[in-house]
Each structure stands twice: as C-alpha cells, then as structure tokens.
N, C-alpha and C positions, 0 to 999 in steps of 0.2 A: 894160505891165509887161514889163520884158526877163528871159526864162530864161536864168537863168545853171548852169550845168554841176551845181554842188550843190544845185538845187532841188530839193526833196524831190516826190515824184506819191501821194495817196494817192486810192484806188476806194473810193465807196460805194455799199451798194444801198440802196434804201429803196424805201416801195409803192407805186402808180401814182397815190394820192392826193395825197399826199404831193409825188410829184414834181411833178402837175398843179398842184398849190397854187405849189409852190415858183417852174412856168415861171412863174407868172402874178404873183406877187409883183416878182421878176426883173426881167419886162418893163414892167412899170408903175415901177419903179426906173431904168429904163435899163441894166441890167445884163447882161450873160447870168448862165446860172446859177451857173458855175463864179467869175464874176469877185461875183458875190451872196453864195456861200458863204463867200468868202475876207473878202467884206467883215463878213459876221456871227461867222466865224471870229475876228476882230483884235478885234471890236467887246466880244468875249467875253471876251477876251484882256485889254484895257484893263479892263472890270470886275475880272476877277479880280484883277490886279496894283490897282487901286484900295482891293479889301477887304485883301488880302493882302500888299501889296510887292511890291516891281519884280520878275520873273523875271531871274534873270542873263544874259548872253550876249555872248558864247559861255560853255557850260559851260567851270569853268578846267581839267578833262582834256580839251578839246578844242583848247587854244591853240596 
C-alpha cells in the first residue's frame, strides 16, 4: 500500500492480552498487525454499509 500525503495515522492503546492475541492472530494471517487492523477495519466497514447503505465519499463539504 502506497502512503499518500492525506493519509489519515490513528494510535491505539489496548492491553497486553489483547495485543499478544492480536500478534498471533496477525501472524498466522500473514499479516503484520497494523496491515490486520486495516483489514478488520474495511471488513467492518463493508458490513456496515451492507446492513445500512453505502457511506458516501468523499463527504459533498469536502469536494
């Protein structure tokens, strides 16, 4: 994935269980974790828009 200049950076913390589950998950996926999140992120993403309709985008005050 190429970073483009508008990419948005968000920090989380979460517990040491938590994270340890999350390496291990990750790694048995091929993933690292941050490329895992983004995948479970989208994956979340696509449900929602599934129950609810498409999210717009770009928002139309952003155009």
């Amino acid at each position: 994935m190429v970073k483009r200049s508008k990419d948005k950076h968000l920090g989380i913390t979460f517990d040491r269980e938590t994270h340890y589950k999350l390496c291990s998950v990750s790694e048995y996926e091929g993933r690292s974790i941050s490329a895992h999140v983004l995948y479970l992120i989208r994956k979340d993403i696509v449900a929602f828009e599934k129950e609810h309709g498409k999210i717009p985008y770009p928002p139309e005050d952003e155009e």
